[in-house]
MDAnalysis code that builds the backbone (N, CA, C; Angstrom):
import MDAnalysis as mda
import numpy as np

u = mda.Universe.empty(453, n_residues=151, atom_resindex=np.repeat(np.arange(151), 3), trajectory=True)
u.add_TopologyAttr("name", ["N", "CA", "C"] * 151)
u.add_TopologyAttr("resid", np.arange(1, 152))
u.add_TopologyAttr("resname", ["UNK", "UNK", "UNK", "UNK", "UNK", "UNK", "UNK", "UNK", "UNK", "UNK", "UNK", "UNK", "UNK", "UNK", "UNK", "UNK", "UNK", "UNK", "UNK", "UNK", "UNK", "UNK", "UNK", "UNK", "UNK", "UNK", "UNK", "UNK", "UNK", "UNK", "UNK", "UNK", "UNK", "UNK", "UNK", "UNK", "UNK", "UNK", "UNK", "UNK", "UNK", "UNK", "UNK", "UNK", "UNK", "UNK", "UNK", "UNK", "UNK", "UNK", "UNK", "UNK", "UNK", "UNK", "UNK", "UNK", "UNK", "UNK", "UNK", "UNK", "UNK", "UNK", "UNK", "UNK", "UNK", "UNK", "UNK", "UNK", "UNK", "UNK", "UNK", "UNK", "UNK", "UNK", "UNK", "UNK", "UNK", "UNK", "UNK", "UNK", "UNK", "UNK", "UNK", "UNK", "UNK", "UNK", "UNK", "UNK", "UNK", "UNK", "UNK", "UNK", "UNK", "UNK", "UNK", "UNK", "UNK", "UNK", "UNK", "UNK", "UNK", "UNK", "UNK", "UNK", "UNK", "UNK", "UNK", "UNK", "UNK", "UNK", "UNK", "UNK", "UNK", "UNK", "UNK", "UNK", "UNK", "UNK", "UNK", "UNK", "UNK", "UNK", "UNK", "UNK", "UNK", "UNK", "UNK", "UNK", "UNK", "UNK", "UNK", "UNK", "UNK", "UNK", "UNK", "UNK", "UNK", "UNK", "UNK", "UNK", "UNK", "UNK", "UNK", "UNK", "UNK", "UNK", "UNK", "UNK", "UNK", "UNK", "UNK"])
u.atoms.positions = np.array([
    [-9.023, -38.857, 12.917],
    [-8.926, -37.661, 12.107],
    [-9.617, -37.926, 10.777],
    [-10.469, -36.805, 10.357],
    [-11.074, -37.302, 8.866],
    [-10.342, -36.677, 8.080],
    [-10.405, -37.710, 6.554],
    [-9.836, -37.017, 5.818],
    [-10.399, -36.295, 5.024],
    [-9.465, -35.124, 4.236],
    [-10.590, -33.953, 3.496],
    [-10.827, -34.310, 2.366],
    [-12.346, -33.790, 2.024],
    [-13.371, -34.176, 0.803],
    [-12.639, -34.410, -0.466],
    [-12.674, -35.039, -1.130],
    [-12.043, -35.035, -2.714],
    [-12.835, -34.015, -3.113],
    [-11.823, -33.162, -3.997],
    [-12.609, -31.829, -4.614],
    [-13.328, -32.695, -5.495],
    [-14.374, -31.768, -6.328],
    [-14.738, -32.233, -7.231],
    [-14.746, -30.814, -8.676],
    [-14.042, -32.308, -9.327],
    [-13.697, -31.436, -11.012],
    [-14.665, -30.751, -11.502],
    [-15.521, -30.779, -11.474],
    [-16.978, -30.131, -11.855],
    [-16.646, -28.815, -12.936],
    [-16.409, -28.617, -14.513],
    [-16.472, -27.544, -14.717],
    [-14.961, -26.830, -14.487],
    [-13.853, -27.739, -14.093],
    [-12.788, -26.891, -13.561],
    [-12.544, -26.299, -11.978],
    [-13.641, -26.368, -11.841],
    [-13.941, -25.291, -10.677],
    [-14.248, -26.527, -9.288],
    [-13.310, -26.065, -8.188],
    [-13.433, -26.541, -7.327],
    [-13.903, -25.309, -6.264],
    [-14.875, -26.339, -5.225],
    [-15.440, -24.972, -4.399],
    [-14.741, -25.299, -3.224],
    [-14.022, -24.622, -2.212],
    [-13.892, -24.627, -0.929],
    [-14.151, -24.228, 0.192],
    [-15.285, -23.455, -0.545],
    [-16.127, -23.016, 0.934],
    [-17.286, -22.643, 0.303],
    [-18.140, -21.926, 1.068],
    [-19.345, -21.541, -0.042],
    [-19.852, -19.911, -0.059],
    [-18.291, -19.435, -0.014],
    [-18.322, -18.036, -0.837],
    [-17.769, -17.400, -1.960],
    [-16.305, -18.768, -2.204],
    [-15.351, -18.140, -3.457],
    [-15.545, -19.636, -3.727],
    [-15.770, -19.576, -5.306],
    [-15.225, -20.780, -6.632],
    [-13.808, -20.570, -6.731],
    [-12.793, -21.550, -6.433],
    [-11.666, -21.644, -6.805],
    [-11.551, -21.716, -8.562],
    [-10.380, -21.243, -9.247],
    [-10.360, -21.145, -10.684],
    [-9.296, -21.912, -10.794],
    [-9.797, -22.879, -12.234],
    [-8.704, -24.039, -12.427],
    [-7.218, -23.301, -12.901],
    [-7.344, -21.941, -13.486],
    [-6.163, -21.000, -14.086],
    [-6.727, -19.794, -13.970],
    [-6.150, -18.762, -13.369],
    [-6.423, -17.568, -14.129],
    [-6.569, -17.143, -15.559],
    [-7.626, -16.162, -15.546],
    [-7.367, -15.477, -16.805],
    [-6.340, -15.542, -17.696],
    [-6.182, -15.138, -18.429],
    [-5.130, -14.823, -19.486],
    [-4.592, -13.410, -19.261],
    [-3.725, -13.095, -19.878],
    [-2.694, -11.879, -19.215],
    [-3.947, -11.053, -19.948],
    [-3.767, -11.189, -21.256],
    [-4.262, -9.741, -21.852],
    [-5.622, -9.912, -22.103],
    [-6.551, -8.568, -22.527],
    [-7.685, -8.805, -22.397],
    [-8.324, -9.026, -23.683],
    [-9.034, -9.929, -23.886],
    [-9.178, -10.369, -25.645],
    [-9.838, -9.021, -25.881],
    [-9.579, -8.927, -27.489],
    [-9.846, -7.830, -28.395],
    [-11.445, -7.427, -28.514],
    [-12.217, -8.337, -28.148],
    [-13.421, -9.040, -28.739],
    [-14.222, -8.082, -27.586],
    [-13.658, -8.339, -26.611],
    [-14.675, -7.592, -25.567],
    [-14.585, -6.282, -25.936],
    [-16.407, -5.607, -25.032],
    [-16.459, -4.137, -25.939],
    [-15.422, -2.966, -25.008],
    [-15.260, -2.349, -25.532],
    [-15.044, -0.826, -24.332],
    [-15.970, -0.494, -23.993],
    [-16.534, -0.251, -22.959],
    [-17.693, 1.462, -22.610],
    [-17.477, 2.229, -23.094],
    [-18.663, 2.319, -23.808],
    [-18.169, 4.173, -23.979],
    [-18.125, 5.527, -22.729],
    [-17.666, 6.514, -22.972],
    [-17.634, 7.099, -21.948],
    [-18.344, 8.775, -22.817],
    [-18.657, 9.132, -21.776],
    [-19.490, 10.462, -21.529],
    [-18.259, 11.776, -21.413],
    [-18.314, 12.658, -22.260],
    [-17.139, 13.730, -21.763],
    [-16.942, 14.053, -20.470],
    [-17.993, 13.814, -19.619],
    [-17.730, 13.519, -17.830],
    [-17.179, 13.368, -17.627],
    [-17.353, 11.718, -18.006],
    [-16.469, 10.929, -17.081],
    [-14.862, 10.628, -17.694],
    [-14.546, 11.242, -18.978],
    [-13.574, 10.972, -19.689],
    [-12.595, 12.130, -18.901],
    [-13.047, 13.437, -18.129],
    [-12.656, 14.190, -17.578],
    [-11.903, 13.619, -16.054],
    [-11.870, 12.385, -16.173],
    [-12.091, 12.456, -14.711],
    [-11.051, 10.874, -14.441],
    [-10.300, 10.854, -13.269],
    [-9.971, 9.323, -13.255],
    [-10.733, 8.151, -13.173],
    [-10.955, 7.041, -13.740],
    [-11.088, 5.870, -13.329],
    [-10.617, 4.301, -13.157],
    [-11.436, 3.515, -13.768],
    [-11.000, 2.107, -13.244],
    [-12.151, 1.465, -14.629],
    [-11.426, 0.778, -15.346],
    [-12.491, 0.009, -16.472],
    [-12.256, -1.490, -16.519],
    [-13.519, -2.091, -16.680],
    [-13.922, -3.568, -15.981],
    [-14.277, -4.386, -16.921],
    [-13.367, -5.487, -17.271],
    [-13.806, -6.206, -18.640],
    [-13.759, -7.463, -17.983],
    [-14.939, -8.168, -18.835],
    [-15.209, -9.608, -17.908],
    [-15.890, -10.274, -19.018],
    [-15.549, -11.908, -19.224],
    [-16.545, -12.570, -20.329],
    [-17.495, -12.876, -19.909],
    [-18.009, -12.836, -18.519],
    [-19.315, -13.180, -18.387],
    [-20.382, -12.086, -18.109],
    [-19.835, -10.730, -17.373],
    [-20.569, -9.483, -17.807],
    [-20.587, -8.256, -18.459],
    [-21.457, -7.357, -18.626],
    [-20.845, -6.404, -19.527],
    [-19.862, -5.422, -18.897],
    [-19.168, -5.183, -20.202],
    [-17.551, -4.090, -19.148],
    [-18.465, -2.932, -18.567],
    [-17.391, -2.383, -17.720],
    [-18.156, -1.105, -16.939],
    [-17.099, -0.238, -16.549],
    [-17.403, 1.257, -16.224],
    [-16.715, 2.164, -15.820],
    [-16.751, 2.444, -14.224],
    [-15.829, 3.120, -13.620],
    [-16.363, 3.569, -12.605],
    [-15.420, 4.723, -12.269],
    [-15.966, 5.680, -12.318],
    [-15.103, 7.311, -12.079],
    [-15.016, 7.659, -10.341],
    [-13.100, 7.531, -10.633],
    [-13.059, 8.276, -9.264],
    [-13.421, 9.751, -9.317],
    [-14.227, 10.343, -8.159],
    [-14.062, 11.680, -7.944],
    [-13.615, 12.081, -6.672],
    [-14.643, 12.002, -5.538],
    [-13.959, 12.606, -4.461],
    [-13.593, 11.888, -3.288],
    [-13.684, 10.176, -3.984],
    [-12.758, 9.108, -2.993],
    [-11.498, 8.707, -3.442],
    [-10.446, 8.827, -2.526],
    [-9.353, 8.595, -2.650],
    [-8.833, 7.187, -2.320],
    [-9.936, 6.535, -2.059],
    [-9.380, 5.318, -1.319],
    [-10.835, 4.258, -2.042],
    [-11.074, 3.128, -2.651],
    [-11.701, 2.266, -2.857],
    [-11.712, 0.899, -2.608],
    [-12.278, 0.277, -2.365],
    [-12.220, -1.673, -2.141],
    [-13.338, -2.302, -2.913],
    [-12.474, -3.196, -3.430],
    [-13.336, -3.795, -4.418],
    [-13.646, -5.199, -4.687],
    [-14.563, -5.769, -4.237],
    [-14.710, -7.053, -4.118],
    [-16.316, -7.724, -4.398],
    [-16.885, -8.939, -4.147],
    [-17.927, -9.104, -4.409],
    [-19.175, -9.094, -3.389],
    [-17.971, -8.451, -1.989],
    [-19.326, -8.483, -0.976],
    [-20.323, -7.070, -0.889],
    [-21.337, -7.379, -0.409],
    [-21.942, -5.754, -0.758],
    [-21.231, -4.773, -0.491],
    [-20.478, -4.477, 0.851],
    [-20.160, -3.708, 2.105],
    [-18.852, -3.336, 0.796],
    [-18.673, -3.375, -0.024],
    [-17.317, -2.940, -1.356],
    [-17.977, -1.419, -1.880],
    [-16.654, -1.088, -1.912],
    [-16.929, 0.452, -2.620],
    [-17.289, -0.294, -4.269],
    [-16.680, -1.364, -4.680],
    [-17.026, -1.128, -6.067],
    [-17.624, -2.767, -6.409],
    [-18.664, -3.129, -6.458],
    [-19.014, -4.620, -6.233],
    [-19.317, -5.485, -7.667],
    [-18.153, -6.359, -7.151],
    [-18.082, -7.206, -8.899],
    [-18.682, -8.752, -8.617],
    [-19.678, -8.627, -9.707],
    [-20.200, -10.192, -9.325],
    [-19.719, -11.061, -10.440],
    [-19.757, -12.533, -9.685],
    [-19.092, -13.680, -9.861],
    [-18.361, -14.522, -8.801],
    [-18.513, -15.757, -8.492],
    [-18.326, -16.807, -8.060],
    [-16.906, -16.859, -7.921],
    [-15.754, -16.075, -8.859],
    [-14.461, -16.138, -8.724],
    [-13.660, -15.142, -8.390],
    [-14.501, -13.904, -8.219],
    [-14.202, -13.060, -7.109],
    [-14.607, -12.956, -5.527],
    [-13.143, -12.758, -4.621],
    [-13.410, -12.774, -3.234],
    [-14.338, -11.423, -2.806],
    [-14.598, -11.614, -1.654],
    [-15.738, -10.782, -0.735],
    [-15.054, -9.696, -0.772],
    [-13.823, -9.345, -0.607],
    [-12.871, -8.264, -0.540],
    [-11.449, -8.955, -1.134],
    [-11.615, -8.380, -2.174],
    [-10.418, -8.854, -3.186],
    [-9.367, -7.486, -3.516],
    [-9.641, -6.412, -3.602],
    [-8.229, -5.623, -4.023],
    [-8.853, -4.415, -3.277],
    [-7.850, -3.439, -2.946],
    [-7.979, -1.577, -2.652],
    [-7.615, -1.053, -3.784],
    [-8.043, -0.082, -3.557],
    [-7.308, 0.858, -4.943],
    [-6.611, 2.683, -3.818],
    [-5.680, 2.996, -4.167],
    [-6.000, 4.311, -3.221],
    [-4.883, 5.141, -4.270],
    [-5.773, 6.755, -3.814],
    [-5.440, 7.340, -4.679],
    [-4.302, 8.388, -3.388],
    [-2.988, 8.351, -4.035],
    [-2.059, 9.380, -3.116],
    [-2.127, 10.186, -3.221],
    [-1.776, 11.391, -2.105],
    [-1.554, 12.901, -2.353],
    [-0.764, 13.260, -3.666],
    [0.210, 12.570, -3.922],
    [0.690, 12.839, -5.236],
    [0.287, 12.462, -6.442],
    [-0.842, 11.869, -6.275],
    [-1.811, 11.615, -7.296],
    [-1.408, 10.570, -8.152],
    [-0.784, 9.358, -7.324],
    [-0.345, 8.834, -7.928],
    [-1.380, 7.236, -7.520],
    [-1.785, 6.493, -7.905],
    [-2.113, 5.267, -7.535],
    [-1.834, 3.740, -7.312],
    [-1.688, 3.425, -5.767],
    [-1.571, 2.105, -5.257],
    [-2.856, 0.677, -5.323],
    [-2.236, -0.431, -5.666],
    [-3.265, -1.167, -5.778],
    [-2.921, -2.005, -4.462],
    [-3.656, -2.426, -3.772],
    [-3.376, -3.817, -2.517],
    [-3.986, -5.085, -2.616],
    [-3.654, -6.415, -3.151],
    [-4.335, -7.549, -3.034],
    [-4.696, -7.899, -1.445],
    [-5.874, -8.686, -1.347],
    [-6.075, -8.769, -0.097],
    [-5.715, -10.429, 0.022],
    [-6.072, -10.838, 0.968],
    [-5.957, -12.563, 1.201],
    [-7.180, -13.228, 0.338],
    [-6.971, -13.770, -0.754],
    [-8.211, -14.039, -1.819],
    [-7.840, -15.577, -2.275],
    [-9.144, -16.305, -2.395],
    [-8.869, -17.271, -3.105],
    [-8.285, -17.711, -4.207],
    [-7.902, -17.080, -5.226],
    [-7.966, -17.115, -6.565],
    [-6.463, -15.937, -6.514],
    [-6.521, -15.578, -5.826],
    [-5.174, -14.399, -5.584],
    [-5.765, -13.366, -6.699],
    [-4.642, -12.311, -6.778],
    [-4.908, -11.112, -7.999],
    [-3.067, -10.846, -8.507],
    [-3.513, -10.743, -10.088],
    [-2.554, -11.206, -10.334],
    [-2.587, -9.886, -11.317],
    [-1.093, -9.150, -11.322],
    [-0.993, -7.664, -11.758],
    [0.391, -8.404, -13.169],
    [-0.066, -7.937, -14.083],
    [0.416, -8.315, -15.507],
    [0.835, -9.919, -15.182],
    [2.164, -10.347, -15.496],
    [1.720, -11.750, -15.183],
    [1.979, -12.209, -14.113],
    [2.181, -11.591, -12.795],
    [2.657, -11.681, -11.623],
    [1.333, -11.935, -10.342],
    [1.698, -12.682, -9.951],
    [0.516, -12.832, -8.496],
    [0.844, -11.903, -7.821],
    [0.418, -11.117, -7.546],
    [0.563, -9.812, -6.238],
    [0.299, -11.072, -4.683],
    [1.365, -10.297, -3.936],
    [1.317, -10.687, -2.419],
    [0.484, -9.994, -1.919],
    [-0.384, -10.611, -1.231],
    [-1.361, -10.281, -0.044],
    [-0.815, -8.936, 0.502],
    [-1.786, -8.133, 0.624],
    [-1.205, -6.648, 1.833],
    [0.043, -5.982, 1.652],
    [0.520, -6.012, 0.111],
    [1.878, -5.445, -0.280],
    [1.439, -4.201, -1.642],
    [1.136, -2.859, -1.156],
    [0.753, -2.368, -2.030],
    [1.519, -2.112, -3.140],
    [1.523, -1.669, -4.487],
    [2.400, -1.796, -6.040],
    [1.425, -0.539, -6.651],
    [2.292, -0.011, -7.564],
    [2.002, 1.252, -8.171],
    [1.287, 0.696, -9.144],
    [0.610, 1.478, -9.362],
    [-0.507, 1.129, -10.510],
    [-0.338, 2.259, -11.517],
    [-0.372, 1.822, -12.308],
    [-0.533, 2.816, -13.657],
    [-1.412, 3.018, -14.931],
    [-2.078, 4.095, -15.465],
    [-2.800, 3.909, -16.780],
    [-2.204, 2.905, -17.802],
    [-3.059, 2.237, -17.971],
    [-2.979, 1.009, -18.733],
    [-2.309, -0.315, -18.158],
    [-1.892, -0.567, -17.280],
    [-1.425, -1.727, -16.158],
    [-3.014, -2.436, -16.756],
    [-2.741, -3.796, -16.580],
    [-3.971, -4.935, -16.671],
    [-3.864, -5.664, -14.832],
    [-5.020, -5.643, -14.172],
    [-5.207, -6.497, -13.292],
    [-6.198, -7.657, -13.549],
    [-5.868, -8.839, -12.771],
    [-7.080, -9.920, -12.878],
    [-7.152, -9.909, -11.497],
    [-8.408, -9.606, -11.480],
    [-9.544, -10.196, -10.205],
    [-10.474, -11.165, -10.500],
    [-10.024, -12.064, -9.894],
    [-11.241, -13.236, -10.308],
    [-11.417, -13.283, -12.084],
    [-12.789, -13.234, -12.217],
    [-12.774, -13.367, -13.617],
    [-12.785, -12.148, -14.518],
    [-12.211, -10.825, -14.115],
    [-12.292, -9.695, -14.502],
    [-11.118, -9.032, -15.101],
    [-11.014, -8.269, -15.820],
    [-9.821, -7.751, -16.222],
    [-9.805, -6.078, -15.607],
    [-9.193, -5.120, -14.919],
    [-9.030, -4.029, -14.610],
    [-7.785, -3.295, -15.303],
    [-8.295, -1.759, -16.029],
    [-7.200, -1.174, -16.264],
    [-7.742, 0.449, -15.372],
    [-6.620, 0.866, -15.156],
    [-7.010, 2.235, -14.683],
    [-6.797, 3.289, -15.678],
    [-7.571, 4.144, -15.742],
    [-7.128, 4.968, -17.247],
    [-7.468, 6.633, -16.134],
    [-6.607, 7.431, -17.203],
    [-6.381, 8.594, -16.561],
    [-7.170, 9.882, -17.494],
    [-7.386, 10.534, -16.593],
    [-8.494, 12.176, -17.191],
    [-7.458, 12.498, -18.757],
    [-6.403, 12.609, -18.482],
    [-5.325, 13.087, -19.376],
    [-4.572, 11.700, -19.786],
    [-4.368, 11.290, -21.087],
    [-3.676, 10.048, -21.874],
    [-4.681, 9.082, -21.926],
    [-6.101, 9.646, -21.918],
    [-7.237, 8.241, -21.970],
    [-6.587, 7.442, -23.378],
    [-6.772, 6.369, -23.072],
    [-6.074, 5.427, -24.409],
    [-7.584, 4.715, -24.751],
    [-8.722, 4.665, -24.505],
    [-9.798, 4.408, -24.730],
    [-10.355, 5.436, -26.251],
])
């Protein structure tokens, strides 16, 4: 029987396969001050979305309109595609209910996703709310709403 590779420290970051960088810690709960907001367009301020803060790219918006259901991860085949090495291929859902209310679902991810300071379980969906913080990989997610934008 062989035995398995000594990781290597490299940077924190250990790789275990060669699609997700394992992370020596998650993120930090909250999202530093420092990073910018997007601005938003009276459009899209009309409208629900999902806002994306990350130290290694620039934040971004993305307006739901007439999908109720999203996946978001770093493989192309993602409704919403976040790059970086410490996000999985398919890392979270987002879905929007008839009652207009919104569920988030972690999927089976390297790095897990971790909803305020809690690791979310794999395939156990949790209510999501305007202003809730998620970490995906190296990203910070808040969902903000047409009505109570706090932006």
């Amino acid at each position: 029987m062989l035995a398995a590779p000594e990781p290597d420290p490299t940077d924190g970051v250990i790789i275990t396969d060669l699609t997700t960088a394992v992370m020596a810690q998650p993120l930090p709960e909250r999202i530093p001050p420092e990073l910018p907001v997007p601005g938003t367009d009276a459009d899209i301020r009309m409208m629900d979305r999902l806002v994306f803060f990350s130290p290694a790219q620039p934040s971004r918006i993305v307006a739901f309109t007439d999908r109720d259901f999203v996946r978001i991860g770093r493989g192309s085949d993602q409704d919403i595609v976040l790059s970086g090495e410490k996000v999985s291929r398919e890392h979270v859902s987002v879905e929007r209910k008839p009652n207009g209310r919104y569920t988030l679902t972690a999927m089976h991810t390297t790095n897990g996703t971790y909803f305020g300071s809690n690791k979310l379980e794999p395939e156990i969906p949790v209510l999501l709310k305007p202003g809730d913080t998620v970490r995906i990989g190296d990203y910070w997610m808040q969902p903000r709403t047409a009505f109570g934008d706090r932006s």
